[in-house]
Steps between C-alpha positions, in 0.01 A plus 500: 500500500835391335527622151552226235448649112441869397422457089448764263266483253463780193195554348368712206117571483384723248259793565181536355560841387839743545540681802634828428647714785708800542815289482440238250210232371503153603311222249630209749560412840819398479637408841550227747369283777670348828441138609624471862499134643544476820481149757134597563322662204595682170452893411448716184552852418521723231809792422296747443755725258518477125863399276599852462518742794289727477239591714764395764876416505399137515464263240471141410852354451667760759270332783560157387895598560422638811260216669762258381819653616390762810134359623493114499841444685388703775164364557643138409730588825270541748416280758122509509344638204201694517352819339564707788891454503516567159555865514770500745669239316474740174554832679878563351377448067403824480206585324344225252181502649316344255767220494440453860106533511521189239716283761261623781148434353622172393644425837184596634290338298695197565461600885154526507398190324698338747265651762176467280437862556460734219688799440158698550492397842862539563507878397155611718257474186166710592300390122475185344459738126632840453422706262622473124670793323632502130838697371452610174832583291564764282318455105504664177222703508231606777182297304733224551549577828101560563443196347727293733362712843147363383591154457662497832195659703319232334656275589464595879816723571416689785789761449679608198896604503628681183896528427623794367801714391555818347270552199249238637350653827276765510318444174401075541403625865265731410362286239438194741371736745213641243442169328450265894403849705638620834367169711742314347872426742752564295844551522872557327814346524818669359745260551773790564438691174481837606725809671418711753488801238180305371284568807337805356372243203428190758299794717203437183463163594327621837187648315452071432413388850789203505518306762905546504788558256756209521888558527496800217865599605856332511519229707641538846462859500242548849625912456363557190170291547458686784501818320318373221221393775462843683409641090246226406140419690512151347677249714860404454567108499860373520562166364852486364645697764388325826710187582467387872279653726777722665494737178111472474472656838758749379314609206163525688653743766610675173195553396634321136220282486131489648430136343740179505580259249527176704724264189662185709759439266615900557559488826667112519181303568233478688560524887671875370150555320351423818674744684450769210131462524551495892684856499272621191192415753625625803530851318153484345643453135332275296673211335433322157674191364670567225547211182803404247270318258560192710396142424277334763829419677538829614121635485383288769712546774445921392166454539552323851671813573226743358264337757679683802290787670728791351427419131210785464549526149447241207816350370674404175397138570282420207405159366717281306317573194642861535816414321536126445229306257697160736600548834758291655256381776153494513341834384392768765174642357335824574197478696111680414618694817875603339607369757755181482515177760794497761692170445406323862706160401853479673793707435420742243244248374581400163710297300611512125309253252733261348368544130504843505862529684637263260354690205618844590853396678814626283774345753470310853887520712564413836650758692571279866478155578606383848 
């Protein structure tokens, strides 16, 4: 392929409720999408990080700097372009991983379409639907909470993730746990709000049968998870703290995490989520696919992902209608089953849908042209 316009294109969608986790509430998705032409097909992707960094040091107008100025001219250099030389290419940035998965997926997705395969097929897909699971943020009160669990179950959701921080744990656990009973999967996610000298108070959560307890300690520290893990029954997950598969296999010798937290823009993209669910496998540790409240640009080629044999546990890939009233491609909707379709058209097997790009796009730049 020869690379002939990368264009950025910001969007804005608004939410159809607040999202409230332990650092901060998001009422839009306020981020950006790639466009990579190429001589044989175009790409999309979707940043998956917010304007402000905080659930990671990334951020919207930092990674715009740094595909611009660090990314672009290296891959614009190469000879031949194709996903697979990417990373080498990109080896000496340091870090911006989610910067980089962007690039990749739409590199990819430009790849692929060239090939008429689908990304599905590309990554070993077992499933043409995976199960659908549903992350439910932090509220005011538990009957609001109980009243959003229901909705959700009847909707289809076949597992329920609650987020929590200190003085919202214990207490909207065990009131989901009475109101839906014990057959119910359910799980927490942290997001990083807790110290080690909190285990005694995270050891209550085991008397609530979760399925795991998702990065509740500082990011990056495998130590103190591991510590944290040999005090709790309930599963430890890492999300925040895994980045490549070289520190995943590090934290599962550790014993800092019995469950896995596959997110593709994490770890740089998706041939390093590959190999994260390939090392989480070969251990025997399940993997899930995480979510960050992506549009459809970024939902499908997850899902394609959740489809591989190592995904054991329902993801946060829920339907469209989950946060956006309008998608910016056609909606993915939750099956009787809660299960939802694997995209099986080329590349990751969407595209955006003119009116509703133009409607929610707040700028469109090109970053490269050849």
């Amino acid at each position: 392929m020869k690379l002939e316009r990368v264009e950025i294109v910001h969007v804005a969608i608004p939410l159809v409720t607040p999202f409230r986790t332990s650092f901060g509430t998001m009422t839009t998705k306020d981020t950006f999408l790639l466009r990579v032409v190429t001589d044989s097909a175009e790409g999309w992707s979707e940043f998956a990080a917010d304007p402000e960094p905080l659930y990671c040091s990334e951020f919207v107008a930092g990674a715009e700097i740094v595909l611009r100025d660090f990314l672009l001219p290296r891959v614009a250099a190469l000879p031949h372009l194709t996903t697979a030389a990417l990373a080498p290419a990109l080896a000496k940035i340091k870090g911006h991983e989610l910067a980089k998965a962007a690039l990749e997926t739409a590199v990819l997705d430009a790849e692929l379409r060239g090939y008429g395969m689908s990304l599905a097929t590309y990554l070993g897909a077992v499933r043409d639907r995976v199960p659908a699971g549903v992350s439910v943020g932090i509220k005011n009160s538990v009957p609001e909470l109980l009243d959003d669990v229901e909705r959700y179950l009847a909707e289809g959701y076949v597992r329920i993730k609650l987020k929590i921080e200190p003085g919202w744990d214990v207490e909207p656990v065990r009131a989901v746990r009475e109101r839906f009973g014990d057959d119910l999967p359910l799980q927490v996610d942290a997001n990083t709000a807790y110290t080690l000298a909190d285990a005694e108070h995270l050891r209550r959560l085991d008397a609530f049968g979760l399925l795991l307890i998702e990065e509740p300690l500082e990011e990056n520290n495998l130590h103190a998870h591991a510590q944290l893990q040999k005090r709790l029954r309930t599963p430890v997950c890492l999300d925040e703290s895994l980045h490549h598969a070289r520190d995943t296999a590090s934290a599962i010798a550790l014993d800092a995490c019995r469950v896995v937290n596959v997110k593709p823009a994490r770890v740089g993209g998706y041939l390093e989520a590959r190999r994260v669910h390939d090392v989480a496998h070969a251990h025997g540790v399940p993997v899930w696919c995480g979510g960050m409240l992506e549009t459809g640009i970024g939902r499908a080629p997850n899902l394609a992902l959740a489809a591989l044999p190592g995904f054991t546990l329902p993801g946060d890939t829920s339907a469209s209608s989950r946060y956006f009233a309008e998608d910016i491609t056609e909606p993915f909707v939750l099956g009787a089953d809660g299960r939802l379709p694997v995209p099986d058209g080329p590349g990751i097997g969407v595209t955006p849908l003119p009116g509703a790009l133009r409607r929610f796009t707040r700028a469109r730049r090109d970053l490269h042209r050849a």
